[in-house]
N, C-alpha and C positions, 0 to 999 in steps of 0.2 A: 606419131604424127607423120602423115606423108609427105613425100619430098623427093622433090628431081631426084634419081639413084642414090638413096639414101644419106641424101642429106642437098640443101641448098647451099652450093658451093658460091661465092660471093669472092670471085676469082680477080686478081689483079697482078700488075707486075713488078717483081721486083727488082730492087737494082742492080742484079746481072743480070735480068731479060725472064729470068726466069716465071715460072706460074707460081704463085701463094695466095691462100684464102682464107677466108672464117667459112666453116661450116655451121649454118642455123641449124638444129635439129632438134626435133623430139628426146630427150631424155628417158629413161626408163619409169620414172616415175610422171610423165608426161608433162613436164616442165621444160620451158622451153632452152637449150642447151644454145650456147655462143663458145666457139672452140677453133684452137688451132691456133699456128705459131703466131700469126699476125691479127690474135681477135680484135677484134676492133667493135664501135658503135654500132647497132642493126640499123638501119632506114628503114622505116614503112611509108609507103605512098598512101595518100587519103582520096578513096573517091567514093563521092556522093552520088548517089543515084535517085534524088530526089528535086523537086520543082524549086524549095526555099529553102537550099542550105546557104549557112552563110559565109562559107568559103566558095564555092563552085555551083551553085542550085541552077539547076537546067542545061548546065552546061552539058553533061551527059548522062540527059534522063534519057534519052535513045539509047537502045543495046548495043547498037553499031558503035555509039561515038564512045558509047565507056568501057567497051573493047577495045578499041584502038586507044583511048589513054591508057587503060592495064598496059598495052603491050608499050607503049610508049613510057610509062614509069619502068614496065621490066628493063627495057632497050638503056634507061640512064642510069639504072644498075640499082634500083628499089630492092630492100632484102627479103620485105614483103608487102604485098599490098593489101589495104583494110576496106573495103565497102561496106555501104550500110546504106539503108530506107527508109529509114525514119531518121528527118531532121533531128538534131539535139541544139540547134541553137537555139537562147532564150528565147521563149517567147514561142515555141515551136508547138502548131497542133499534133497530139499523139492520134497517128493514124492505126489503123486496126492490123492486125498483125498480117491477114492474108493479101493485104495490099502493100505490105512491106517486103513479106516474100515473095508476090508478084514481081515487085523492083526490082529485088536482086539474084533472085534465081534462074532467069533468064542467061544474067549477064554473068553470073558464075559456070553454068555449063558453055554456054555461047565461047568466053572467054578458053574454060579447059579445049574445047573444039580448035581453036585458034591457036593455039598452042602454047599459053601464056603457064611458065614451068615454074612464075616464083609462088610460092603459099599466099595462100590467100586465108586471110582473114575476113571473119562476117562480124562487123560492128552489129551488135542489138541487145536487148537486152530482153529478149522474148526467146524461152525455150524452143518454141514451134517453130520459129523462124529460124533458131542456128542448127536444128536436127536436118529440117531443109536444106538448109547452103551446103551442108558437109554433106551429104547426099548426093549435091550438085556438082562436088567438088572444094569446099572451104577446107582449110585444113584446121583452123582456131577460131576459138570466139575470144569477140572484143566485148566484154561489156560495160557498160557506159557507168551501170548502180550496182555492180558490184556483186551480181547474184538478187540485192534484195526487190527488184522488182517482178519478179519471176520464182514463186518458190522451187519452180522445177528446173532453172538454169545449170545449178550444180552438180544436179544428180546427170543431166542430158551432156553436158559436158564429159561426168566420169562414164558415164554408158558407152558416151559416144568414143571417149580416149585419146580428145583431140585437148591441147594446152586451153587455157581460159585466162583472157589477161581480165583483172580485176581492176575497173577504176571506181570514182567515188565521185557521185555529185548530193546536192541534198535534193530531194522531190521527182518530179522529170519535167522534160522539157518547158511544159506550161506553167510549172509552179512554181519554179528554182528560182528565178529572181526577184520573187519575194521572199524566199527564204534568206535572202543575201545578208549579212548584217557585216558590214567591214565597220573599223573604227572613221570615225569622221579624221581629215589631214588637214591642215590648213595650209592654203597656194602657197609653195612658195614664192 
């Protein structure tokens, strides 16, 4: 995995003044490594670069403004930061993959341009689109289904040699919450 001079140092101070950190890095096996005397939790920062997300939507679908929050998540001390282009809130229209790399590959180079040093993650869950960002400068894929909406996600992942964080939902965006089945509660 790439990373500020080998490794994202996530530096802080301790109590003689001194410098101590966790190094985030790539492992050998390209799983993502958390190390050094004070490891602690990673932070990743989330930003959306799309019109209706349902944390931040529109807030910075401009490159300029989701650049300057990159470096404003780097500046609060984010260990990495995740973008993506395609909404995942329920109820989200799935948009076509070249309009999702449109979104975000602008603001991934734009961003390395600007000097923003923490890794960057690309949320998606489309092969074409994280060969893209890592190209751009992404250092990981986030994805959202886990590989299975993409049969080629896994394979572009090990080609490409960058970590892949695995999550789980059921359907995608437009269909998951009718998938939903919790047990009924009753108020209390």
């Amino acid at each position: 995995m790439r990373r500020r001079s080998g490794g994202a140092p996530a530096a802080h101070s301790g109590e003689g003044g001194e410098t101590v950190g966790t190094e985030v890095d790539g492992g050998e096996d390209g799983a993502l490594v958390v190390s050094g005397p004070q490891a602690r939790t990673v932070v990743m920062g989330i930003l959306n670069v799309t019109p209706d997300s349902f944390s931040d939507g529109n807030k910075f679908f401009d490159p300029a403004a989701a650049v300057g929050r990159m470096l404003a998540l780097e500046a609060a001390g984010v260990d990495v930061i995740d973008i993506g282009g395609q909404s995942t809130r329920p109820n989200a229209h799935v948009i076509e993959a070249e309009l999702e790399a449109a979104r975000v590959v602008p603001v991934i180079e734009a961003a390395r341009k600007a000097g923003v040093k923490a890794p960057i993650s690309i949320d998606t869950f489309r092969a074409s689109v994280a060969r893209a960002a890592v190209a751009a400068g992404a250092d990981m894929i986030n994805d959202v289904s886990g590989g299975l909406l993409d049969d080629e996600m896994l394979r572009t992942a090990a080609d490409l040699g960058v970590p892949i964080c695995l999550m789980h939902y059921r359907g995608d965006p437009s269909t998951m919450v009718c998938r939903l089945s919790l047990p009924s509660r009753p108020n209390p």
